[in-house]
N, C-alpha and C positions, 0 to 999 in steps of 0.2 A: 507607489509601485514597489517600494522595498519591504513592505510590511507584505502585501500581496505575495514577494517571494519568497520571504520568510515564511509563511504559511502551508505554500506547498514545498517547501523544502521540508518543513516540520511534518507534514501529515507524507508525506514520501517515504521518511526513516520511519514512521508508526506502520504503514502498512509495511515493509521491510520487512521490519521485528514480526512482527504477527505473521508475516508469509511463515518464516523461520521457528517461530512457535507452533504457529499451525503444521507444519510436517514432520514436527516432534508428535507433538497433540492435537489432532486436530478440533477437538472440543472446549480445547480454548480458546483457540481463535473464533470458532462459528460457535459462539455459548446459545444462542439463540434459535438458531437450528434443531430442528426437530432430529434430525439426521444430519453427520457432519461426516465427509470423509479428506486424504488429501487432496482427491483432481478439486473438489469444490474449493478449497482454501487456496489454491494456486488460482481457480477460476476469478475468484473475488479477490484479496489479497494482492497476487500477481499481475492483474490486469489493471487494479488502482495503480499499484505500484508501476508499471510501464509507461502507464499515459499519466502520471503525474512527474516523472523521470521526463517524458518527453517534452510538458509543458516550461518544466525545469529551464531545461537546456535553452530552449525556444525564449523565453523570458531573460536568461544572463544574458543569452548570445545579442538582444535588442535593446537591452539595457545599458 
């Protein structure tokens, strides 16, 4: 279970940065993207970032 919340604690601060990158740049963070603007990097980026925040929480608070 501890390796499990290591995991999304780890990939939570990766989307973070990248949220935070992406509203500098947004073509860094969506390099893949044919088209990249900020609402998309806050779409993707931010919404990892919220629901992996949420699972977070959910996971210490049972553990």
């Amino acid at each position: 279970m501890k390796l499990l919340i290591s995991f999304v604690y780890y990939l939570m601060w990766t989307s973070l940065i990248l949220t935070v990158f992406g509203l500098f740049k947004p073509w860094l963070a969506l390099w893949w993207a044919d088209y990249s603007n900020r609402k998309q990097v806050l779409q993707y980026y931010g919404t990892t970032f919220l629901l992996l925040l949420i699972m977070y929480i959910i996971m210490t608070g049972i553990a």
